[in-house]
Each structure stands twice: as C-alpha cells, then as structure tokens.
N, C-alpha and C positions, 0 to 999 in steps of 0.2 A: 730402582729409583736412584736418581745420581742426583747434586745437586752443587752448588759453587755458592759459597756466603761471599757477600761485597768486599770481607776481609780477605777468605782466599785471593779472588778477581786480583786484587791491588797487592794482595802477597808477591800474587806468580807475576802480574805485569813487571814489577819491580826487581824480579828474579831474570827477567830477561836482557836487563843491563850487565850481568855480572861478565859477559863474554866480552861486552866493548869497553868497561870498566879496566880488567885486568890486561888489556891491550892498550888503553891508555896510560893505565901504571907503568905498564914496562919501557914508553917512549918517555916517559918524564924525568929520566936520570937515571944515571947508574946505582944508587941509591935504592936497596930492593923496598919494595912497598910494605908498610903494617900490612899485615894479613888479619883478619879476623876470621879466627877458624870456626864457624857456626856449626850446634852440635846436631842439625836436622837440615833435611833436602829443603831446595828453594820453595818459595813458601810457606805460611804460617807465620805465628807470632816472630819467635826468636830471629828467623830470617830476616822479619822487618826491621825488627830493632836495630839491627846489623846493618842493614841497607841505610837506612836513617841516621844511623852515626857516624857510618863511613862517609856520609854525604858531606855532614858538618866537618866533621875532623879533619878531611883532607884539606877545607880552607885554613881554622885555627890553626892547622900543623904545617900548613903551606908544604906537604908533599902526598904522594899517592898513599891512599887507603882504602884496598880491595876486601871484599868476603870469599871465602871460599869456607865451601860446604862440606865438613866430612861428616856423612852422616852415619849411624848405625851401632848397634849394641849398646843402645840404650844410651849414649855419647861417651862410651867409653874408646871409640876411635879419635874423636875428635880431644879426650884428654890424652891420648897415646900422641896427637903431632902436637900438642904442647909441650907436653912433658921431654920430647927428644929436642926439640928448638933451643937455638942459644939464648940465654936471656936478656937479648938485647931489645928490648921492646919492641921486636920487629913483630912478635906471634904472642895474639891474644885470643884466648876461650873467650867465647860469649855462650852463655847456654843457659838452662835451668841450673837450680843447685840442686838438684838430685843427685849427679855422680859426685859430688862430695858430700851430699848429708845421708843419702837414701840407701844407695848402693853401697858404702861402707858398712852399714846394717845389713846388707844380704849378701855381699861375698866374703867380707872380712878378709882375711888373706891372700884369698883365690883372685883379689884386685891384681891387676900390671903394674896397678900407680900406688903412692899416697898419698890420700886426698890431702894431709896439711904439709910436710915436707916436701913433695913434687913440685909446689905452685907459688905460685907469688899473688894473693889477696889484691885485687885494684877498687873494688866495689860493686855495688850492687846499682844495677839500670833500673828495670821497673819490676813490676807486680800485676798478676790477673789473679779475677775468681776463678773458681773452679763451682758446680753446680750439680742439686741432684734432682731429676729430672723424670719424670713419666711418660709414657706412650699411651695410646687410643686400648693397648690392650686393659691397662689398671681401669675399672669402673669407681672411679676418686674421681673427685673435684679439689681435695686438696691433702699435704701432708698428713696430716689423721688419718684418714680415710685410707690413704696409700698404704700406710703403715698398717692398719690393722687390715687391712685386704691381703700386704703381704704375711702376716700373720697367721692368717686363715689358709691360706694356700699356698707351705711352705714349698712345695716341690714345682711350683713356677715364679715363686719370690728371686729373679735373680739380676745381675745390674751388669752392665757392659760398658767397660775402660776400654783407651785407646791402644792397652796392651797392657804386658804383664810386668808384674816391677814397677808398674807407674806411678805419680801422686796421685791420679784419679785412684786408682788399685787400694790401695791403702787407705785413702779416705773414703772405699765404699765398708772397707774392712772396719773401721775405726764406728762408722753409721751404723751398721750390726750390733758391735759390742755394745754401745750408748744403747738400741733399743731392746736389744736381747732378743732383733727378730734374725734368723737364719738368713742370709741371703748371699747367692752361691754366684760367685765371679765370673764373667764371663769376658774371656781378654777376647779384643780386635785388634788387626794390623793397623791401628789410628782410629782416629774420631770419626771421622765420616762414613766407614761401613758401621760403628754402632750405632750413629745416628739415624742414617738410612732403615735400620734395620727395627729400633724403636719407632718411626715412621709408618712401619708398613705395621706393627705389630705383632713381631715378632718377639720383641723382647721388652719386659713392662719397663725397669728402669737404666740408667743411666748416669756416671758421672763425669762430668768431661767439661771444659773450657765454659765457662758463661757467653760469653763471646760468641762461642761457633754455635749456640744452639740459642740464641735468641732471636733471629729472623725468626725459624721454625715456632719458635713460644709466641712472637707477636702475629703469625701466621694459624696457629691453634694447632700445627700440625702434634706439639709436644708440651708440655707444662714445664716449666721448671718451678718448682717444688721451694727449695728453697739454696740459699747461697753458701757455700761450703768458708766463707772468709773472713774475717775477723769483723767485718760489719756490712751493710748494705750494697750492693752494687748500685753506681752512678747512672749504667742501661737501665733499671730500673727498679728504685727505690721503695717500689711497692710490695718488691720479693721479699719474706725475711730470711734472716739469715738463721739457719739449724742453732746454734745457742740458744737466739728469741725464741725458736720454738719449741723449746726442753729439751736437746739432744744437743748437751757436753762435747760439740766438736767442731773446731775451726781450724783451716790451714788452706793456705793460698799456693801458689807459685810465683817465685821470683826468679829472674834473669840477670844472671852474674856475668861480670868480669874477673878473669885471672893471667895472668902470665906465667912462663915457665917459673923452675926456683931458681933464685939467687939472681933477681932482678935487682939492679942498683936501686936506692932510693928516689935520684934523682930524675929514672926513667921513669918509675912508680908515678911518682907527682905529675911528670908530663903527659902521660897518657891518661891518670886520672881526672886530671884538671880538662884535658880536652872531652875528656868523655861525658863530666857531667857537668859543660855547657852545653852541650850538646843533647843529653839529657833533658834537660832542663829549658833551651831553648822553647819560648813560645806556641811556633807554628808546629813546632815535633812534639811536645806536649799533648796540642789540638790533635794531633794527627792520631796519637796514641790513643788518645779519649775516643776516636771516633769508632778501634777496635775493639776496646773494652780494656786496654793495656795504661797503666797508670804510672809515672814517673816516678822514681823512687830512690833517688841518690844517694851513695853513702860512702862514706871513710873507707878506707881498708882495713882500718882496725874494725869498725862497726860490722864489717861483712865476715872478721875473723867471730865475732861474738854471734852473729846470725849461722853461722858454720855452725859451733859447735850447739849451739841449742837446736837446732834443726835436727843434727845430728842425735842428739840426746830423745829430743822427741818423738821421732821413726823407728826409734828401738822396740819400743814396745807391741806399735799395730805389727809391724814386719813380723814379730815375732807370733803374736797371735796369729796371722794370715798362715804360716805352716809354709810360705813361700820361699824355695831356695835359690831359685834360679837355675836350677839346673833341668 
C-alpha cells in the first residue's frame, strides 16, 4: 500500500522549482546566491521550510536564495558543507537539531564536526509534534488499553521510527522507560514504509511526525494515541498529550538555522533578521499551520540555550536505548 499525504503532494510540487530556481540564481549577478543547505531530500517538512524562506528572503534581501538538498547520515552531510563553507553568509544549515543535540550523544568523538565550535547559532524557525500511534493490529480503543495490551504481549509490543538514531527512536525509547512496558524498536528507511506497514497490520505501534499520520487518524486507518509535545496539537486538540496522560514525557522537533563558524556579527543579524520575517510572515505562518509545522522564532543566543539543554536531555534516553550507531 503506497500512499501521498497533501503535505508530501505540496512538499514534492514545491521541490520541483529548485532546478529553475537555481538557474535563475546564477543569471541574477555575479554575486553567488545564499544557499540553503537542507539536511533531507526534496520533500517533507524541513524541505518546506526552506522553499518558503527562500521565497521571502530573496525579496527582503533583494538577491538570489536557492536550496540545495544534501541529504544523508542522518544530516551529518549537509553539516560537513557547512562546516567547510567560508563564513560569509552565503551557506546556511537549515535542518532539525538533532545533529547538534542528539548525535553529539551517540557519537561523541567519532563526529567530523563540533556541533558548538563548527557553527555559527542564527535561530531557531519552527516546531512539529511528534505522536504515538496504533494500528488495526492493537485491539485498543485507546492509550490504557494499548498499553496494557502491550504489556500482556511482550514479544509483539514493538514501535516503528522513521530510522535509527532518530527523535522518533528515542522518544519511543523514553515511552518504555515512563511505563516500564518492553517495547522493541523497530527502525524504517522514513515514515511512510512504517506507516504503510502499521496500516496493513503488520506492526501494532508507531512514532513519527503528527502531521504525516493524521489523514490516516481522520481516515481510522491508524489512531494516534497521544501527542509526544509539550501540549496539544492545533490538528487536533481533542488528542492529549502523554504528560496528561501519566506518562513523564515530552519532546518535539524543531528546525534550525546555523552558519559556518566565525560568521561576522553583522552577517548574523542580516540573515537572521530576514529569516524571521519571513518566519513570521502571515500567509507562511497559514501555510505552516496547514502542515502541522508551527512558527517558532528565536535569537541566537536563545537557540545557543535550546542547544545545550536539548543536548543535556538526549543523554540519558540515548543512553538507556543501548544505541551506538554503529
């Protein structure tokens, strides 16, 4: 079973400018274009975000602002053509904070980069839930039920992330330890083969984007269960959130900006300033809301203090999960 949410549809549409994008760029002056180096193939969230700022930016900045995608190893490619870029404000990460809060927890050394010395802090764009979710296999109707079903039948209690090392991965890890029920990971190459695959009932649960699996919830193909993030999702308010319902865990994704290190100040402000008007912008706001992705502006000192407590806080599931990455 294959299947395309309205958010993919409008991901990939949007993905199909980047070829006449970046040929416009290069006719607009000899002046090379900002690049926004996006840490995931065209399509999805972060893709968007990128498409939707570059759109803004290139007016406030009155020159070219393309995305290019380097995707893979979890975005530690796309922090490798940061990191070598001059810091001229021409080359900016956009991505999750994962390769600086997550992956510093599970490779430590064995990193290319360092996530606070390599980079130069611009701020933080927006924020999604994240959700944990059931299939037609759990005979639940809702979280209790799940739970103590998974309890009973430890040796098919098991939850499927869009891969491994992920913040799905760790917040199914962190949903174990809160209830003390077993429940054995099972990584996919992305969200849509685990979703397809709780679909068919093949595998009871799931955590992965609110976003991408709420068609399927308003469809009854899937339940989502409850909200993995610090309070309600706006999709629908009628879900609660795992705190509300006695299980000690909350944690979202957000989508940063960085530049190489030893970015002038005065480049700092320029690209931040445009970035979150742009952010911030009304009709991109709406546009956000409509995929479940939420504006979320901040300082770069503010996104230096969201680093390290992110970072502080991944320490501990990572380590419980037994995961090396190797």
């Amino acid at each position: 079973m294959r299947f395309k949410t309205p958010f993919q549809i409008a991901a990939a549409t949007l993905a199909l400018l980047a070829t006449a994008q970046l040929s416009l760029a290069q006719t607009a002056g000899d002046k090379a274009p900002i690049r926004q180096i996006i840490s995931v193939p065209p399509g999805g969230s972060i893709d968007l975000v990128g498409r939707l700022l570059s759109d803004k930016m290139k007016d406030s900045l009155n020159e070219p602002v393309i995305v290019e995608n380097r995707a893979g190893a979890g975005g530690r490619l796309a922090m490798a053509e940061v990191k070598k870029s001059p810091p001229d404000g021409r080359t900016i990460y956009i991505g999750t904070s994962g390769p600086f809060s997550v992956l510093p927890n599970i490779y430590g050394d064995k990193l290319e980069y360092d996530a606070i010395k390599d980079y130069t802090p611009i701020g933080r764009l927006v924020r999604f839930d994240l959700a944990f979710a059931m299939g037609p296999a759990v005979p639940a109707k809702n979280l209790k039920d799940a739970l103590a079903w998974a309890k009973a039948n430890p040796g098919k209690a098991s939850f499927g992330t869009p891969g491994p090392g992920t913040t799905s991965h760790f917040v199914g890890v962190m949903i174990s330890k809160a209830t003390g029920i077993p429940l054995t990971h099972v990584p996919y190459k992305g969200g849509t083969p685990a979703i397809n695959d709780v679909l068919g009932g093949h595998l009871p649960f799931i955590v992965n984007s609110f976003a991408d699996m709420f068609e399927q919830h308003k469809a009854g193909g899937l339940q989502i269960l409850a909200d993995t993030g610090p309070k309600r999702s706006p999709l629908e308010p009628a879900i609660p959130t795992l705190k509300e319902s006695g299980i000690d865990v909350a944690a979202d994704v957000a989508i940063d900006a960085y530049g190489p290190a030893g970015m002038p100040a005065d480049l700092v402000k320029r690209i931040h300033t445009a970035m979150m008007q742009a952010i911030s912008a009304p009709d991109v706001q709406q546009r956000l809301k409509t995929y479940g992705l939420f504006a979320a502006p901040s300082s770069p000192e503010e996104l230096v203090k969201f680093q390290t407590d992110e970072t502080r806080m991944w320490a501990v599931p990572i380590k419980d999960s037994g995961f090396t990455g190797e």
